[in-house]
N, C-alpha and C positions, 0 to 999 in steps of 0.2 A: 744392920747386923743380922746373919743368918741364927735361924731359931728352929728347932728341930723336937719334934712330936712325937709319939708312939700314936695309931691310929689299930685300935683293936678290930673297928668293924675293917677296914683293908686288908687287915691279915686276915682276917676271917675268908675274904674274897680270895686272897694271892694262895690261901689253902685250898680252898675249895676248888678254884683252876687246877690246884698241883694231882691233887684227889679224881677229878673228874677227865683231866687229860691220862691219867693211870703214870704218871710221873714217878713212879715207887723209889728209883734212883734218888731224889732231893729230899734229903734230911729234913723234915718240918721243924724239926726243931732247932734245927740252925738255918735258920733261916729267919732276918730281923728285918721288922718293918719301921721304914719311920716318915714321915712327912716335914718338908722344910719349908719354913717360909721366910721369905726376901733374899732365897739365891739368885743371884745375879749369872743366869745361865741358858741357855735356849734348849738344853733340855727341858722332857717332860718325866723323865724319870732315870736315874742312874744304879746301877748295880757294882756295887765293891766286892772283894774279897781282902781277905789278910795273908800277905804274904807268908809264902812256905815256910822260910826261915823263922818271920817271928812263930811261925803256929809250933815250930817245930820247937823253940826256947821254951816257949808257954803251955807246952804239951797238951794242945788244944789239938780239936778234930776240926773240918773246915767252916767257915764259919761265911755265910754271906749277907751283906744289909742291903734291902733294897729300900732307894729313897724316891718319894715320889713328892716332886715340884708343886706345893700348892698351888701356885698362883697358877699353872698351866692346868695341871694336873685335874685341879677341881672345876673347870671350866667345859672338861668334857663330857660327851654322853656315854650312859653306862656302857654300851656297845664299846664304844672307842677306849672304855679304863679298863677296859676287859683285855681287849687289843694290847694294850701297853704293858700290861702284866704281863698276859703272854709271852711277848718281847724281852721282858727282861728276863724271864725264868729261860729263854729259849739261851742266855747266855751259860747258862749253868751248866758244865759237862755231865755227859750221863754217868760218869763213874763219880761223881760228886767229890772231883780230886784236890778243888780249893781254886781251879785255873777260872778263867772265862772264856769261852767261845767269842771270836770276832764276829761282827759281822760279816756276810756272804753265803754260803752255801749251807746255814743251819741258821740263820738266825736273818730272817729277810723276811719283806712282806706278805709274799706266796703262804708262807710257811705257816707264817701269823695266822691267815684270813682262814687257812686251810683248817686249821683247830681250834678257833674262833667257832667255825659251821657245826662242829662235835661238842662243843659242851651246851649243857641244861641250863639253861640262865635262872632257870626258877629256882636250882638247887642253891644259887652265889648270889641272888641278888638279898 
């Protein structure tokens, strides 16, 4: 059965990426971290949001969780969980509209590694 976590020190990282990439578009505050373990999935990490319509009943602002796959996730080195965050934030629109960006032309490896080379590791580790 899948089990699911709040991981404080991760958010503290997935902030400091958003912080040090100069990200000022993505709400830190909606923005929800959690960790799972025993999904049965070949990701390493997944990004949700909540549909328009409910945010729109529930008169909420946008709201995104990011979950990252223990069993995968924690097996990497810091460099690569660095990468993976990246990735998912890279899904987030810059007008922080509730949508997600697909992958290809804003959200690909190129992109990753390129803003990978810009942040301070010392400020996020």
């Amino acid at each position: 059965m899948i089990r699911y976590e709040k991981d404080e020190n991760l958010e503290k990282i997935v902030k400091c990426v958003i912080d040090n990439l100069g990200m000022e578009y993505i709400k830190k505050s909606n923005i929800y971290i959690v960790k799972s373990f025993n999904a049965k999935t070949k990701a390493i990490a997944r990004i949700y949001s909540i549909p328009s319509a409910i945010r729109f009943a529930l008169g909420i602002e946008p709201i995104y969780v990011i979950e990252f796959v223990s069993e995968k996730f924690d097996k990497l080195s810091f460099e690569d969980k660095i990468k993976v965050v990246i990735h998912e934030l890279l899904h987030i629109p810059s007008h922080f509209t509730g949508g997600l960006r697909p992958h290809g032309k804003m959200v690909n490896k190129k992109i990753v590694n390129n803003l990978y080379k810009k942040i301070d590791l010392n400020k996020c580790s």
